[in-house]
TORBA-552072 format. One line per 5 residues: their letters; for each residue y, z, x of C-alpha. Coordinates in pm, 1 decimal. Last residue first. Example, Ala and Ser with C-alpha at 12.3 -4.5 7.8 and 13.67 -1.06 7.14 Angstrom:
BEGIN
sa = -106.0,714.0,1367.0; -450.0,780.0,1230.0
This chain:
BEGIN
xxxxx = -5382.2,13872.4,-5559.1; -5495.2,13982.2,-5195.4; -5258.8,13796.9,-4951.9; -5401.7,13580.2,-4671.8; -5184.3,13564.7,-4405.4
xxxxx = -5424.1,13527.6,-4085.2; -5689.3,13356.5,-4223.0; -5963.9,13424.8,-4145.5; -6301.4,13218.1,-3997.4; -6674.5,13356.2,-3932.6
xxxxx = -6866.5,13162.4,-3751.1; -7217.2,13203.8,-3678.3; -7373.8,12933.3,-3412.1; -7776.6,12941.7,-3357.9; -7953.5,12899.8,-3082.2
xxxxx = -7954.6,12589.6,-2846.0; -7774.1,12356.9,-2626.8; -7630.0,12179.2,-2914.4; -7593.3,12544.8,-3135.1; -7701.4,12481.4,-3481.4
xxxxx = -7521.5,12564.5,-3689.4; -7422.2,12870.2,-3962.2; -7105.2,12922.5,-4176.2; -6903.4,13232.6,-4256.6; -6538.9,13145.1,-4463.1
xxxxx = -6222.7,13378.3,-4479.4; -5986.1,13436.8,-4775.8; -6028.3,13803.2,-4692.5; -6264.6,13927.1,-4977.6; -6489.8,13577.0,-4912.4
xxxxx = -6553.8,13784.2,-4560.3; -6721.5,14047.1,-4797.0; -6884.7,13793.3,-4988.2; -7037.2,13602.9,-4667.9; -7141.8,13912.5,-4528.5
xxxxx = -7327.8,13990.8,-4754.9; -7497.2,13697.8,-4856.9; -7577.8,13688.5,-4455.3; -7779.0,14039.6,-4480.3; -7954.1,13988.7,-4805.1
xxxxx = -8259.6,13863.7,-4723.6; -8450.2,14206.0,-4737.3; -8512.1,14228.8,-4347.5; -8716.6,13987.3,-4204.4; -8907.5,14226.2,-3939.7
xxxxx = -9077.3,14502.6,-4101.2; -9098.8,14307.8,-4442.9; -9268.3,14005.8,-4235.1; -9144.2,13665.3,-4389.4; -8875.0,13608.0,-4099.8
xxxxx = -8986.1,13320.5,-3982.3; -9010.1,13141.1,-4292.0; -8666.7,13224.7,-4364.8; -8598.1,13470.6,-4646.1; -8374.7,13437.9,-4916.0
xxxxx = -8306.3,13742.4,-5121.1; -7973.4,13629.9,-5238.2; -7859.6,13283.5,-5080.3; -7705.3,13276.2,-4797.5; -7997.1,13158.2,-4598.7
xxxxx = -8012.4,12861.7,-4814.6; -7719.1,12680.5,-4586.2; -7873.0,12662.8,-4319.5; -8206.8,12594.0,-4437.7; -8233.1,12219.6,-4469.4
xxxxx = -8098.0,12198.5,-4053.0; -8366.6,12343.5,-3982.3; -8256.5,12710.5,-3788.3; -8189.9,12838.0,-3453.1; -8482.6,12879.7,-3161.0
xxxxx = -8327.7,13214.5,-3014.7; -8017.8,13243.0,-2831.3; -7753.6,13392.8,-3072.9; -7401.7,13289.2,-3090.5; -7151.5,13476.3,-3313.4
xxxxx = -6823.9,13318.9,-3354.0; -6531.6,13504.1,-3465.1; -6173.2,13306.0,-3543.4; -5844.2,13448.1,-3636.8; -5636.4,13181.0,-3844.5
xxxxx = -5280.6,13091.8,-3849.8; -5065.3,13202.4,-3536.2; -5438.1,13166.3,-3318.7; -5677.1,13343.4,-3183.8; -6049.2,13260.3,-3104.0
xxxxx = -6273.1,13557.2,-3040.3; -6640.9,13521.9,-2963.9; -6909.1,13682.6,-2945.4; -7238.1,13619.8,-2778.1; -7583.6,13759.3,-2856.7
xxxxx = -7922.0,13841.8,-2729.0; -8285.6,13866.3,-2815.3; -8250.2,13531.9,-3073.3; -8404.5,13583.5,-3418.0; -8325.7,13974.5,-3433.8
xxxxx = -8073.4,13997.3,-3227.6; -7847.6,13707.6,-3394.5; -7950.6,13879.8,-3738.7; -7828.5,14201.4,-3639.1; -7505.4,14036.8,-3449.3
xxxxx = -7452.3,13819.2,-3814.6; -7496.8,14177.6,-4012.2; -7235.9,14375.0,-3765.7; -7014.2,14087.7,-3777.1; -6983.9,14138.3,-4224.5
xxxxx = -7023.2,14495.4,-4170.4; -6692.5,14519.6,-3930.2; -6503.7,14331.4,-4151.1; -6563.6,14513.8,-4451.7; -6507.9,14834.9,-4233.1
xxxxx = -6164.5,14717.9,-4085.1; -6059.7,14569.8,-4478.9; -5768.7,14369.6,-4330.0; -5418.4,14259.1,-4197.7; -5498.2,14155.1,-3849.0
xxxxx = -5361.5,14315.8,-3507.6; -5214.4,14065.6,-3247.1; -5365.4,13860.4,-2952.0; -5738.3,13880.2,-3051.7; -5923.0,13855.5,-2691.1
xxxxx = -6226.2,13665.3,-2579.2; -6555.0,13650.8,-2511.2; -6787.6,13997.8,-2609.0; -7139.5,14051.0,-2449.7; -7423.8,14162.2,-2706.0
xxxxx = -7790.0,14267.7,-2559.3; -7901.1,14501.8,-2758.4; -8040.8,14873.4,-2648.0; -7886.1,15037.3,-2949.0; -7652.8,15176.4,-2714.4
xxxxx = -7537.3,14850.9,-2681.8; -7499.3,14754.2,-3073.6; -7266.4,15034.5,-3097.5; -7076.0,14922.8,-2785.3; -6976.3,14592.8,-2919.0
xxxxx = -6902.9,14688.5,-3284.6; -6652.7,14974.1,-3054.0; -6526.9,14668.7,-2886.6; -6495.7,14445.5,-3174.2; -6265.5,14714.4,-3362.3
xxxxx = -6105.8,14763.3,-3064.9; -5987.6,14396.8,-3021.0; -5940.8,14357.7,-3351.0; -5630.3,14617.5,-3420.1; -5628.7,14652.6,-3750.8
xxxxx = -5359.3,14610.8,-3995.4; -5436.0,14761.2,-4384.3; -5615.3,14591.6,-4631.9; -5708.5,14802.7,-4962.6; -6029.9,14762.7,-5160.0
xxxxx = -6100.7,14601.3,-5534.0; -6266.9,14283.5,-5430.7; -6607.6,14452.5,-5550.6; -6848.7,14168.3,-5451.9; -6946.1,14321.4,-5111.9
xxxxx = -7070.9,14650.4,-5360.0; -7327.2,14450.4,-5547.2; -7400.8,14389.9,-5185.7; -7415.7,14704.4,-5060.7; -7640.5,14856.6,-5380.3
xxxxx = -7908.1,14584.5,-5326.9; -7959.2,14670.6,-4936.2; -7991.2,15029.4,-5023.0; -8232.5,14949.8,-5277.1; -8423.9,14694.0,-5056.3
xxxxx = -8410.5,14986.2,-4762.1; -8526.2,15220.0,-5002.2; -8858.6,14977.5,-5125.6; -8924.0,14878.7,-4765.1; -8953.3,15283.8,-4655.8
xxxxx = -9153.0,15365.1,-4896.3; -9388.5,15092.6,-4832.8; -9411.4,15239.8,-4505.6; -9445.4,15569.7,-4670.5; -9746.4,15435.9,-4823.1
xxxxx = -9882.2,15256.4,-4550.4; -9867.8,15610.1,-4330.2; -10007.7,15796.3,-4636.9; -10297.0,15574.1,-4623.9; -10411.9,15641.3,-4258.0
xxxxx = -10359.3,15993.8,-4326.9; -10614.0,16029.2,-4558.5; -10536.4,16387.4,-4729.3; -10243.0,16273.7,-4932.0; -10023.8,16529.5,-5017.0
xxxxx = -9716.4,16398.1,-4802.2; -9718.2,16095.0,-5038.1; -9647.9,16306.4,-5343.0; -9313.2,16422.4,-5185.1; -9246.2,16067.6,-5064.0
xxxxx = -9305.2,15968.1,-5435.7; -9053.8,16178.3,-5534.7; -8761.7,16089.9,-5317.3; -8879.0,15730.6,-5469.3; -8800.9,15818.0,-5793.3
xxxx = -8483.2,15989.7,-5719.0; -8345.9,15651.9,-5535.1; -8451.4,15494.1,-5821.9; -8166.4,15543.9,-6051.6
């Protein structure tokens, strides 16, 4: 429902005259449809109602891998999955895409890494920047949560990247949790099991 609103106020924006204004507007704009958008994927990462079907990891991280490059960030891949996973590919794939985004952002350039085992399939996500207090950790989970360094609209995001992905790796049994690296940055992992069953 506000999607059309806000088609309309770019219309009405393009009218202004001063053009120093009508670049703030559209800039505000822009933070109000990426908060909308934003909103409407993770009311969607609580829907569990989406089929699993086996994926091979290793190209799935790859092409995540490659994406990111031609985006101009630095993201290196460790490791190899050893067999395909039963899951949602583009759940999956959202939920790594948001921790790399948020690695970038905070810490220039990111590591992942692939841990494989007969039980659980393990992602970590290692970032290089200054990490996180240990008091916040946990918080940036939480809807709409914004770290103090990241209190800028242009480049914070809407704080709901990480509550994202937690809920759509929650859809495969699977955890996300943050540390601090002990030679610095910040540590995502992401953790799945390999049998879970959807009930």
């Amino acid at each position: 429902d506000l999607q059309t609103p806000i088609t309309r106020l770019r219309l009405r924006a393009e009218l202004i005259d001063d053009e120093t204004l009508q670049t703030r507007v559209q800039a505000d704009l822009d933070a109000m449809q990426a908060l909308v958008r934003e909103g409407l994927d993770y009311a969607r990462s609580l829907d569990p109602s989406h089929t699993h079907s086996l994926t091979d990891i290793n190209q799935l991280i790859d092409a995540l891998a490659a994406d990111a490059q031609d985006m101009g960030w630095a993201v290196q891949v460790h490791g190899r999955a050893q067999t395909p996973l039963s899951c949602q590919p583009a759940a999956l794939r959202r939920a790594l895409w948001n921790l790399v985004e948020n690695g970038i952002k905070f810490g220039e350039r990111v590591d992942i890494g692939i841990t494989d085992s007969a039980d659980h399939i393990t992602f970590t996500v290692r970032d290089h920047g200054p990490g996180l207090p240990a008091d916040e950790l946990e918080k940036v989970f939480e809807p709409f949560y914004r770290t103090e360094q990241s209190r800028n609209r242009e480049t914070g995001g809407t704080g709901l990247g990480l509550a994202i992905a937690r809920n759509l790796v929650a859809r495969h049994g699977g955890s996300v949790n943050l540390a601090n690296a002990p030679d610095g940055g910040l540590l995502a992992t992401l953790d799945l099991p390999r049998q879970y069953r959807v009930s």
